[in-house]
GUDREN-826684 format. One record per residue: residue in one letter; x, y, z negated of N, C-alpha, C in turn. Coordinates in pm, whole numbers, plus 50000, padded with zeros to 5 digits. Each point is the difference from the previous one (the first is absolute). Last residue first. Example, Ala and Ser with C-alpha at 12.3 -4.5 7.8 and 13.67 -1.06 7.14 Angstrom:
<kolnus>
+-----+-------+-------+-------+-------+-------+-------+-------+-------+-------+
| res |  n.px |  n.py |  n.pz | ca.px | ca.py | ca.pz |  c.px |  c.py |  c.pz |
+-----+-------+-------+-------+-------+-------+-------+-------+-------+-------+
|   s | 51285 | 49775 | 49292 | 50082 | 50119 | 49994 | 49923 | 50109 | 49927 |
|   a | 50029 | 49428 | 50007 | 49911 | 50119 | 50000 | 50090 | 50120 | 50000 |
+-----+-------+-------+-------+-------+-------+-------+-------+-------+-------+
</kolnus>
This chain:
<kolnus>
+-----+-------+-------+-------+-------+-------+-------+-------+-------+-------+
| res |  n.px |  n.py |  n.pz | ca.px | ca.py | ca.pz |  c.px |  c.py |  c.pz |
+-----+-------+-------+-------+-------+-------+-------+-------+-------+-------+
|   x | 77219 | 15630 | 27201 | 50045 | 50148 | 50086 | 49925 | 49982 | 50119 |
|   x | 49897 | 49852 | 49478 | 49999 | 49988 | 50120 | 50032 | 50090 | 50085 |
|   x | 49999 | 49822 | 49437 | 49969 | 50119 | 50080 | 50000 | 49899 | 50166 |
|   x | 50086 | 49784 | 49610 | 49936 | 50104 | 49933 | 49952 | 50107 | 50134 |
|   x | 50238 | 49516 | 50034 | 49821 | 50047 | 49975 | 49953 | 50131 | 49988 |
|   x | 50461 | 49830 | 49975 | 49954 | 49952 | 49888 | 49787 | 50034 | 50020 |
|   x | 50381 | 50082 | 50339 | 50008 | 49889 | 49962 | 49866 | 49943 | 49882 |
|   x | 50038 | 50460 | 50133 | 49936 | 49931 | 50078 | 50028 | 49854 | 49966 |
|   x | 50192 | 50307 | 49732 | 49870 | 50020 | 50001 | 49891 | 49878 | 50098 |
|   x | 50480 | 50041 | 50027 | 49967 | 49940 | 49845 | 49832 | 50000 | 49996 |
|   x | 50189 | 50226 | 50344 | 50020 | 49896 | 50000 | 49958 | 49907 | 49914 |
|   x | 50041 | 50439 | 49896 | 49895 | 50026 | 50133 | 49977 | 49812 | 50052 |
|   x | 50375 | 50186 | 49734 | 49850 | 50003 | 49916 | 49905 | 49926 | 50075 |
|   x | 50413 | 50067 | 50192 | 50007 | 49864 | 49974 | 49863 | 49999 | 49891 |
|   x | 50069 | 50420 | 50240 | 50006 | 49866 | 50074 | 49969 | 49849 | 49926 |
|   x | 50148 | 50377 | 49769 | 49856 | 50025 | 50015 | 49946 | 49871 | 50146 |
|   x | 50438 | 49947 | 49678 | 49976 | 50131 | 50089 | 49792 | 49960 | 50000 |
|   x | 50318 | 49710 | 49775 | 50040 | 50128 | 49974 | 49991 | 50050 | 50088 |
|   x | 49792 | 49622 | 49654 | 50002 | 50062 | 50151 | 50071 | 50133 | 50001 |
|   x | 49851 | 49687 | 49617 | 50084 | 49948 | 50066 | 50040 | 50073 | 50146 |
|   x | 49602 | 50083 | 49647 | 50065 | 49863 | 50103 | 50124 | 49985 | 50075 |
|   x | 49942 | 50310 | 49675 | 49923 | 49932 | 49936 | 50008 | 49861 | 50075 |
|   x | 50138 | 50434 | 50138 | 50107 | 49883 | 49931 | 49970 | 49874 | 49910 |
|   x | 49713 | 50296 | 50282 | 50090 | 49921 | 50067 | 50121 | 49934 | 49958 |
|   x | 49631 | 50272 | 49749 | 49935 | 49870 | 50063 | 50126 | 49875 | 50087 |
|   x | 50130 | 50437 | 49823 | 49978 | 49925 | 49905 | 49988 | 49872 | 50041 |
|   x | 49972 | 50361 | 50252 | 50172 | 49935 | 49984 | 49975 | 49921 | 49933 |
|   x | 49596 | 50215 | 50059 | 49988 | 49937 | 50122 | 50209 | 49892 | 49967 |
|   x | 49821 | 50341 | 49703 | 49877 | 49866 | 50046 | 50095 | 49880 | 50045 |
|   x | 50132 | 50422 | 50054 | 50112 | 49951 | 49833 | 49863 | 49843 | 49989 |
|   x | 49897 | 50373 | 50324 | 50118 | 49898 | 50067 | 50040 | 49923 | 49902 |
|   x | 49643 | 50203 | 49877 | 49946 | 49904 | 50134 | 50139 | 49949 | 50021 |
|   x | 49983 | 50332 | 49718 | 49943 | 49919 | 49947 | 50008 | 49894 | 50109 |
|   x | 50113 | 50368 | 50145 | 50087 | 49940 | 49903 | 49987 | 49870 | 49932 |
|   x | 49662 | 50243 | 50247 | 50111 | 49920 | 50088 | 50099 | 50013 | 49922 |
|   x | 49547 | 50045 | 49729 | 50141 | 50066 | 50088 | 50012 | 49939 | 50104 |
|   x | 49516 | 49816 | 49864 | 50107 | 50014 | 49935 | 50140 | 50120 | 50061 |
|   x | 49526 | 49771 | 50112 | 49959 | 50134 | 49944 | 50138 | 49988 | 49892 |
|   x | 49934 | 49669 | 50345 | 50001 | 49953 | 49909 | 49985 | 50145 | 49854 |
|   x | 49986 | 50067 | 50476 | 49881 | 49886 | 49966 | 50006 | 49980 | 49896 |
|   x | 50346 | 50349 | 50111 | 49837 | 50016 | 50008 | 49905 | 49848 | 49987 |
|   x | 50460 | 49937 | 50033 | 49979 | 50042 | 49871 | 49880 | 50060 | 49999 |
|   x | 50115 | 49795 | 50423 | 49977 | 49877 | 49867 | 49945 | 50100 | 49886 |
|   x | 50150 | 50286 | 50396 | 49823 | 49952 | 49969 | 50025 | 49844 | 49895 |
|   x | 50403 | 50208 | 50033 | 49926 | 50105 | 49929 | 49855 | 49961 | 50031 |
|   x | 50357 | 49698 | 50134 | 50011 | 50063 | 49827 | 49851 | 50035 | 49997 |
|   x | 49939 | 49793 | 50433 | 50089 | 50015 | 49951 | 49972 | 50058 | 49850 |
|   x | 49809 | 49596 | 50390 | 50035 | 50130 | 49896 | 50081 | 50058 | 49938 |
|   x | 49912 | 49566 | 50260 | 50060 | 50116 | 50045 | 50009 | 50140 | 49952 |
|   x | 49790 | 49526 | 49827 | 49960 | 50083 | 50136 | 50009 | 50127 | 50061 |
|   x | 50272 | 49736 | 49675 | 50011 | 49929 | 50096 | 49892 | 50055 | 50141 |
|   x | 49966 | 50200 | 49539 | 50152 | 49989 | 50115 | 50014 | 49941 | 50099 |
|   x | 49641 | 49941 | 49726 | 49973 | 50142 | 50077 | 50122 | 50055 | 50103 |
|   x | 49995 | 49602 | 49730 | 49892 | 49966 | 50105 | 50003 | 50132 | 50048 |
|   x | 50234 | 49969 | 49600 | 50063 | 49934 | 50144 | 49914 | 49980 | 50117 |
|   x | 49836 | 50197 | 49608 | 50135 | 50087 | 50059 | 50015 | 49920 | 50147 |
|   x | 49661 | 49770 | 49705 | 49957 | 50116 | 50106 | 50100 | 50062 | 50065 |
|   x | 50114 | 49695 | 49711 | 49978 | 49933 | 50122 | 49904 | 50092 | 50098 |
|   x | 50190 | 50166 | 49562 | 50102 | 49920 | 50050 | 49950 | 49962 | 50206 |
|   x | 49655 | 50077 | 49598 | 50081 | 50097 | 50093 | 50120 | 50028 | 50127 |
|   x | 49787 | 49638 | 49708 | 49905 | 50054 | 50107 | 50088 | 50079 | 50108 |
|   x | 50364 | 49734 | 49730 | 49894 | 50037 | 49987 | 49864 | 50063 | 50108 |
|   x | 50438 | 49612 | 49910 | 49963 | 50129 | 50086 | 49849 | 50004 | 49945 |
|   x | 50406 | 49735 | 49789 | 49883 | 50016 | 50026 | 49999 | 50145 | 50066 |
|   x | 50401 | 49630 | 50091 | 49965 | 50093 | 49932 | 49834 | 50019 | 50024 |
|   x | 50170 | 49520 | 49980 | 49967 | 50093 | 50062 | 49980 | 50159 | 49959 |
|   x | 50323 | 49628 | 49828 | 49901 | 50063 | 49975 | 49944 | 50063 | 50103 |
|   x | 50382 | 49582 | 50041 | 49968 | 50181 | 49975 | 49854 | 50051 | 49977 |
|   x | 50216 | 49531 | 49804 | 49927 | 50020 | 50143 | 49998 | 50153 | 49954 |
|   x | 50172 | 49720 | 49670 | 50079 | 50040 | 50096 | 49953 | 50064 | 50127 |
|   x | 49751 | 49719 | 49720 | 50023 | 50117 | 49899 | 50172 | 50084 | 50103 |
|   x | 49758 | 49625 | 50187 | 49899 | 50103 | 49991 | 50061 | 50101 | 49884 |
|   x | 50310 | 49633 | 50125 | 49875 | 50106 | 50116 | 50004 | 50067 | 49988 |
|   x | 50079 | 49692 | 49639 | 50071 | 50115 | 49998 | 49997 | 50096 | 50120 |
|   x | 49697 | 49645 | 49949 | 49978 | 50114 | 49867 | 50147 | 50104 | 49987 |
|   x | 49944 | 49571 | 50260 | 49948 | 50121 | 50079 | 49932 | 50132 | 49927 |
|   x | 50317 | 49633 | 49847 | 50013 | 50096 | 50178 | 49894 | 50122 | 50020 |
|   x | 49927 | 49691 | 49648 | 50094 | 50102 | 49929 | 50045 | 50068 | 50118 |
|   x | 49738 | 49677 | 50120 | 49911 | 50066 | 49887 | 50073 | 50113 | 49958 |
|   x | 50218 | 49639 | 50223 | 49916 | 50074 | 50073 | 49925 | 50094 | 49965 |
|   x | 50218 | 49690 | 49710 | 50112 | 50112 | 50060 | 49916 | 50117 | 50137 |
|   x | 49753 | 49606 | 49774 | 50015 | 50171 | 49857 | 50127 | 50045 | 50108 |
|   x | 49856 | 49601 | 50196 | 49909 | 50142 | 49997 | 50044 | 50092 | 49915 |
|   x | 50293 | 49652 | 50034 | 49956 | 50106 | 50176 | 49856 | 50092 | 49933 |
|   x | 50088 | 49709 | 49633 | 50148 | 50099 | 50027 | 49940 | 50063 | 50143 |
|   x | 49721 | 49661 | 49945 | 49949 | 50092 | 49888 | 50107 | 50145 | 50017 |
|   x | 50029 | 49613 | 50262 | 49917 | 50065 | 50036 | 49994 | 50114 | 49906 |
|   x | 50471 | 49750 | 50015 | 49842 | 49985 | 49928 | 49919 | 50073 | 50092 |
|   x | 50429 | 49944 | 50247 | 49968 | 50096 | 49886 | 49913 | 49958 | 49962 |
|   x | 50465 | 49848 | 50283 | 49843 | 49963 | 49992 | 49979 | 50108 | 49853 |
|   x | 50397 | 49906 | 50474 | 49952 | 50068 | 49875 | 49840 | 49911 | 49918 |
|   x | 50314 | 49697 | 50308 | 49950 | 50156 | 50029 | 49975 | 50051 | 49882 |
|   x | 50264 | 49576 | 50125 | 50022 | 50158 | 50039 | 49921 | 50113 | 50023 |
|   x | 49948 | 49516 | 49800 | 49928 | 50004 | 50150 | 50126 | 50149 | 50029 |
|   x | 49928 | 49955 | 49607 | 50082 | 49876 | 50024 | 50009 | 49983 | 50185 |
|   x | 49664 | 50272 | 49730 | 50156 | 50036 | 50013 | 50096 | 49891 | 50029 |
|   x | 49559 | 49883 | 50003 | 50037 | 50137 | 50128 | 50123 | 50004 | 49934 |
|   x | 49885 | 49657 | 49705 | 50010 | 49993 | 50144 | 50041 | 50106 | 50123 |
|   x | 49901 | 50090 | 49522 | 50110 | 49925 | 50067 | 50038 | 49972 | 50147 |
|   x | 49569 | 50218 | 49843 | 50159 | 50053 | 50015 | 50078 | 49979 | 50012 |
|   x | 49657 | 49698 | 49955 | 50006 | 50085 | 50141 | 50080 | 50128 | 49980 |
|   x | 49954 | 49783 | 49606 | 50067 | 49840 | 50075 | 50017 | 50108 | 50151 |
|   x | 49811 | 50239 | 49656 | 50126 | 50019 | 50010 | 50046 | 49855 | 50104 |
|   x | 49522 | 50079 | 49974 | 50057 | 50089 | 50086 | 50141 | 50027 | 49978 |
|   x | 49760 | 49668 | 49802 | 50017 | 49994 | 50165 | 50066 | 50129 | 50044 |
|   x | 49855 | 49945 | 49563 | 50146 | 49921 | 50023 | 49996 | 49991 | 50129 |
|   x | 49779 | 50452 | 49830 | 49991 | 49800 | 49957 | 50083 | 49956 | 50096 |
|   x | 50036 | 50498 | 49749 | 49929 | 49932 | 50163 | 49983 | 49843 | 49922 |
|   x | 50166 | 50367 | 49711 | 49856 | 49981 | 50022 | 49960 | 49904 | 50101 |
|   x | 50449 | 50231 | 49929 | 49938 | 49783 | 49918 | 49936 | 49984 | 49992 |
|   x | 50154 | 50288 | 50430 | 49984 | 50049 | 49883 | 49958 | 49878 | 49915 |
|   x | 50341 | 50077 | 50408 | 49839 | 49917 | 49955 | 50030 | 50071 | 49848 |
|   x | 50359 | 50112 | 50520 | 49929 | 50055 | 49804 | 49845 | 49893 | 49986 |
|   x | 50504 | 50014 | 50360 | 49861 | 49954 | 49943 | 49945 | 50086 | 49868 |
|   x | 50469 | 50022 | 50210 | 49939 | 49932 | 50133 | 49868 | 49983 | 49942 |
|   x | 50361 | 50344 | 49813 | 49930 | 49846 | 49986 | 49960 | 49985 | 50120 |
|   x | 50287 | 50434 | 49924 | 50012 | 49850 | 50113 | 49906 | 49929 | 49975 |
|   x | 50003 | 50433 | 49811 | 50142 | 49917 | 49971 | 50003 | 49922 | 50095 |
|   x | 49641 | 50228 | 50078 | 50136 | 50111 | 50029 | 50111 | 49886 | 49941 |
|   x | 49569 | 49871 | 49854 | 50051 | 49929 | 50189 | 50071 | 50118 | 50035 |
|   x | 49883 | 50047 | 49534 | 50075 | 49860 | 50043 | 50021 | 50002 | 50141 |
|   x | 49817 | 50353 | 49818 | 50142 | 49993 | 49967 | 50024 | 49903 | 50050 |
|   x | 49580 | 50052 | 50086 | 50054 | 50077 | 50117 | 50179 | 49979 | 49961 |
|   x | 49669 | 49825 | 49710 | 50036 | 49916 | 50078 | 50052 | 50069 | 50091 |
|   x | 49917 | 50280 | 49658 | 50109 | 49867 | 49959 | 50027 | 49890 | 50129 |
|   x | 49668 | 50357 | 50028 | 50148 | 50091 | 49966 | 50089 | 49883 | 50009 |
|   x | 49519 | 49888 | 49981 | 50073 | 49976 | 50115 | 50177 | 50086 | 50020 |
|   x | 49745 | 49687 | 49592 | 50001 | 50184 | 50042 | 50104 | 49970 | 50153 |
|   x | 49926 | 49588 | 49696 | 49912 | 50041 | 50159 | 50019 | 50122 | 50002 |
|   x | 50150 | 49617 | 49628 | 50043 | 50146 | 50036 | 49951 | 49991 | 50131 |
|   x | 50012 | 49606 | 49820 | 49917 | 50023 | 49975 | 49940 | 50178 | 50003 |
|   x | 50370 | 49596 | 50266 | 49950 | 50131 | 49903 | 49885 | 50028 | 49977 |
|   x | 50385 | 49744 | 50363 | 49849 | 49924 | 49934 | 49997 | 50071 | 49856 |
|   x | 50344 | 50080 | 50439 | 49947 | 50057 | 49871 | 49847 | 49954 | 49962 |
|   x | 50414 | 49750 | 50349 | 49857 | 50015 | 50030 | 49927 | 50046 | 49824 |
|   x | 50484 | 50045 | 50377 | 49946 | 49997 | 49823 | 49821 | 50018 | 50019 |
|   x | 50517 | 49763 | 50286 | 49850 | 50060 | 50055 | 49876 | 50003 | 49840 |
|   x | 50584 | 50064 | 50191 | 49906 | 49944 | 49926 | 49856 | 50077 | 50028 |
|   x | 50373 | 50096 | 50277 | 49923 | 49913 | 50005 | 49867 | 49924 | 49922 |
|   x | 50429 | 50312 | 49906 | 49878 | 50080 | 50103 | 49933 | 49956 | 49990 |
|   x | 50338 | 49920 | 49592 | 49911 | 49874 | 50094 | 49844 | 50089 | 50089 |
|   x | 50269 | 50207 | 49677 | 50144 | 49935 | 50002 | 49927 | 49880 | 50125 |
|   x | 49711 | 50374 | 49876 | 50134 | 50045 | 50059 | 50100 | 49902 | 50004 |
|   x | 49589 | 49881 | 49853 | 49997 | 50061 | 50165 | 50113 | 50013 | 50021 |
|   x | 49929 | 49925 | 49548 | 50009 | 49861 | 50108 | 50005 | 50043 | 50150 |
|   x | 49993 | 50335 | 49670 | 50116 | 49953 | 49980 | 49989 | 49877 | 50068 |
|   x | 49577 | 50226 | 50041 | 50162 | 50088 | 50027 | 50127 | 49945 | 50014 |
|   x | 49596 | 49792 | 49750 | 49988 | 49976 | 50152 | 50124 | 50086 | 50073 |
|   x | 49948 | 50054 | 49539 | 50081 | 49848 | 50015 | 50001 | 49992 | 50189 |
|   x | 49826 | 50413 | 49787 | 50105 | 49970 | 50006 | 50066 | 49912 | 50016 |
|   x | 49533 | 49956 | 49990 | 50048 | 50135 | 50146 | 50133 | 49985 | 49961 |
|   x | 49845 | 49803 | 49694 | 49977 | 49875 | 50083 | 50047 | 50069 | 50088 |
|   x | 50138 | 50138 | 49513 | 49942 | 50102 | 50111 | 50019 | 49882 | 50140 |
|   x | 49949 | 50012 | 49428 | 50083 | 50008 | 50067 | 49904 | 50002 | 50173 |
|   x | 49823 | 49931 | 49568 | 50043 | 50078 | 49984 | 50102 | 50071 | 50129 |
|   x | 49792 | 49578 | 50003 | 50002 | 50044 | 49836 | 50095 | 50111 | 50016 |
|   x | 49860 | 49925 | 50407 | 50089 | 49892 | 49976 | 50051 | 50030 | 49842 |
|   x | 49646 | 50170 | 50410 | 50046 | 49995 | 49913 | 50032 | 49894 | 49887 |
|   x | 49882 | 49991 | 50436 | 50080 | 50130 | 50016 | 49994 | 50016 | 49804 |
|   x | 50036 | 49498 | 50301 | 49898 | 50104 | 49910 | 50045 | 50157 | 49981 |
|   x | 50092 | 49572 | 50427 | 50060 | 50095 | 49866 | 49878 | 50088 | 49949 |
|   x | 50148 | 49554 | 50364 | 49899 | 50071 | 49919 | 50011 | 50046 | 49892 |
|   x | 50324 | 49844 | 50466 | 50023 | 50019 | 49817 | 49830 | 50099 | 50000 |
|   x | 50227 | 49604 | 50386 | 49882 | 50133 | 49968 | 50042 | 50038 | 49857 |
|   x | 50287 | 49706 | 50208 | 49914 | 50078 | 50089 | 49925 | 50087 | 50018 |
|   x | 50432 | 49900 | 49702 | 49856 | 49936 | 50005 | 49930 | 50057 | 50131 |
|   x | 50472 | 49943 | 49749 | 49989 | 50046 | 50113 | 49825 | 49967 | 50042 |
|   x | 50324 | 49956 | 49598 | 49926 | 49908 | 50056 | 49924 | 49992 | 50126 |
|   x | 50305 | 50328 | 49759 | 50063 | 49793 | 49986 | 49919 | 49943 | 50087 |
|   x | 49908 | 50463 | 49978 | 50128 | 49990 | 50036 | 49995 | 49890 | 49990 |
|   x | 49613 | 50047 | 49783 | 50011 | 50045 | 50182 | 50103 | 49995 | 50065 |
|   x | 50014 | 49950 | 49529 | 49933 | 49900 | 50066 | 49992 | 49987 | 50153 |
|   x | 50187 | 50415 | 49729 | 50096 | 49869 | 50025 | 49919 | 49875 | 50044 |
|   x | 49758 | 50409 | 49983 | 50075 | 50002 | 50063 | 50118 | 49904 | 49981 |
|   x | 49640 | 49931 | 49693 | 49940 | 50007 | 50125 | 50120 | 50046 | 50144 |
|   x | 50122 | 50034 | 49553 | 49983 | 49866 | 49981 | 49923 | 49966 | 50161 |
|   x | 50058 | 50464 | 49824 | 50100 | 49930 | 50033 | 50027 | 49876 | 50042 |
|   x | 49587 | 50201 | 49887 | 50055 | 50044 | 50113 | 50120 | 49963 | 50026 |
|   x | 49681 | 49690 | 49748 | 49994 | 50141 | 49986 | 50107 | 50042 | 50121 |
|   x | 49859 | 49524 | 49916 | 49871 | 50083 | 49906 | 50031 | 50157 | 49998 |
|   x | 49999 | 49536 | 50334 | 50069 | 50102 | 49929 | 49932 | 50106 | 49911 |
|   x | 50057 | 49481 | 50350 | 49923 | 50100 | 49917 | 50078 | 50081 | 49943 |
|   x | 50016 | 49633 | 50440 | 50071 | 50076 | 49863 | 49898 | 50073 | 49952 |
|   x | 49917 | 49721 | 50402 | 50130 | 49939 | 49952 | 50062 | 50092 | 49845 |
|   x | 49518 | 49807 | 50306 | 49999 | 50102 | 49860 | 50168 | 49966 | 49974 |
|   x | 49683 | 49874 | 50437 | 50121 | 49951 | 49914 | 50051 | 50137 | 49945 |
|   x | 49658 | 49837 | 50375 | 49981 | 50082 | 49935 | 50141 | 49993 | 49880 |
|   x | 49712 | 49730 | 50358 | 50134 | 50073 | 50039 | 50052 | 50127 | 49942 |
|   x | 49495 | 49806 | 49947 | 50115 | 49906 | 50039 | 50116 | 50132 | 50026 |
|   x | 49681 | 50090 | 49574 | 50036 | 50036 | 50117 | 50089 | 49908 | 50094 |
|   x | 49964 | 50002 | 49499 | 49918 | 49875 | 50074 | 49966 | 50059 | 50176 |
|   x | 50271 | 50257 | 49675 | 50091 | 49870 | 50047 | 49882 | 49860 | 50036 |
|   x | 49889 | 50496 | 49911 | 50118 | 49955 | 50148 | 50018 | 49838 | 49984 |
|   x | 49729 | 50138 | 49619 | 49916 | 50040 | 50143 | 50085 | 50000 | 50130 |
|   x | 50220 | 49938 | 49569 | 49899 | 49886 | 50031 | 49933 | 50036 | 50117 |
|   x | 50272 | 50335 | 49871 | 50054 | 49902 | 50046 | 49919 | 49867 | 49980 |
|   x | 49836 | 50390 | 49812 | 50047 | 49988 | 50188 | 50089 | 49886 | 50036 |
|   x | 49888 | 50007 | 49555 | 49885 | 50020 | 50047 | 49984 | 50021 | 50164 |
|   x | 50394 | 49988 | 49666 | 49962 | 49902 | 50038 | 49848 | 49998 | 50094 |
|   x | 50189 | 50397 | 49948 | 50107 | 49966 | 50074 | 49919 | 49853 | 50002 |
|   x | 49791 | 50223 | 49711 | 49972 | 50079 | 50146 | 50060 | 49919 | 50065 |
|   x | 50088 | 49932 | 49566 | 49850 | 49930 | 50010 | 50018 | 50031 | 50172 |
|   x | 50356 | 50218 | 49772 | 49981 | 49869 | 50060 | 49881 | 49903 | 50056 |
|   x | 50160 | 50534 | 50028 | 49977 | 49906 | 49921 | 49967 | 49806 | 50001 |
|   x | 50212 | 50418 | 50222 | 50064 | 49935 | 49888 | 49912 | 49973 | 49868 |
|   x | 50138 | 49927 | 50593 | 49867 | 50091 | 49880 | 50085 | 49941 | 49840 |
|   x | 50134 | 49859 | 50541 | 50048 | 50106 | 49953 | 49901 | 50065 | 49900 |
|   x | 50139 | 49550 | 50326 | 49907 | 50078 | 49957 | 50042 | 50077 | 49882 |
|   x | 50174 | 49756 | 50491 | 50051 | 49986 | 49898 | 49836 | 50146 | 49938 |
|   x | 50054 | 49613 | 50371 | 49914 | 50111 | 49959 | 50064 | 50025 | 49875 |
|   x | 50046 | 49696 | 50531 | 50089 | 50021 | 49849 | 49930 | 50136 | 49966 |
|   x | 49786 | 49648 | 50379 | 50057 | 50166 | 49963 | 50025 | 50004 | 49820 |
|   x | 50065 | 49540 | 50332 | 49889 | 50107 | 49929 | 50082 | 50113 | 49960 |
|   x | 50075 | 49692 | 50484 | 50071 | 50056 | 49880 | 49895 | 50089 | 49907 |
|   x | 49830 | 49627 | 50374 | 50048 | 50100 | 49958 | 50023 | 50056 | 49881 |
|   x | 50104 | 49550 | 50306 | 49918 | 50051 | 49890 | 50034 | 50147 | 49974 |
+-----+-------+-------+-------+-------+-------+-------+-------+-------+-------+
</kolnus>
């Protein structure tokens, strides 16, 4: 016969705690061995009672479920913490799977989907709500894009210079087309190249062609 998975549960309130634990304990192989109502009380349960799974609330009247999960990790690698929260900012769930949990459900889900957290974690693997993978994906790829380099803007002008450079011209016929100095033209022209990134007239000339603007 196989051995049921010992679940010690971690909220402080009670309605919650009795309320999950009716939904495990009609689960086959499911066995509710402790309850707890705050962070200290949650790290001596886990020490005595050695549970398989501990389902923890991140907040624990006041007190800190991320800090209870810390203090069970560290005295027990093994323990496997499945954070059942009503807290979804993905900041928070990124805190948790840097501590170790093995799971996040938010108390929005329905009872299948913490029974199938159990399970995967029990199984050895990670598991995340759908809802959590998307808002962390959401927040990936919003930090991207606010991290992504700007394309510098090149103007008309900009893309006439380089096109005229690239067709071999020099200072003084650019500054006749453009009815400007060759002062003007070279202080243009340094600008443009620190603008992109280039430090010789070669690598302009390149830039140009990569990007379309011109042709050799």
């Amino acid at each position: 016969m196989t051995p049921s998975t010992k679940i010690l549960l971690v909220d402080d309130h009670v309605l919650v705690r009795y309320g999950v634990k009716l939904i495990l304990q009609e689960e086959p192989g499911f066995e509710v061995v402790g309850e707890a109502a705050n962070e200290i009380d949650a790290v001596e349960k886990a020490t005595a009672l050695q549970p398989d799974i501990i389902v923890m609330d991140l907040d624990l009247a006041g007190e800190s479920g991320l800090k209870a999960s810390r203090q069970i990790l560290s005295i027990q690698s093994e323990a496997k913490i499945i954070i059942l929260s009503a807290e979804a900012a993905p900041e928070t769930v990124q805190q948790a799977l840097q501590i170790g949990v093995s799971g996040y459900v938010i108390k929005g889900a329905d009872n299948e989907e913490l029974i199938r957290a159990i399970r995967t974690v029990s199984s050895g693997r990670c598991y995340l709500c759908p809802e959590i993978t998307t808002a962390l994906i959401r927040s990936q790829a919003l930090q991207l894009a606010s991290t992504a380099t700007t394309p510098p803007l090149i103007t008309d002008r900009d893309r006439e210079l380089m096109r005229l450079i690239a067709a071999g011209l020099r200072n003084k016929e650019i500054a006749e087309k453009f009815t400007l100095s060759i002062k003007a033209i070279e202080a243009t022209r340094s600008k443009l190249m620190h603008k992109l990134g280039c430090n010789s007239a070669a690598e302009l000339v390149r830039y140009a062609v990569r990007e379309g603007i011109a042709k050799l």
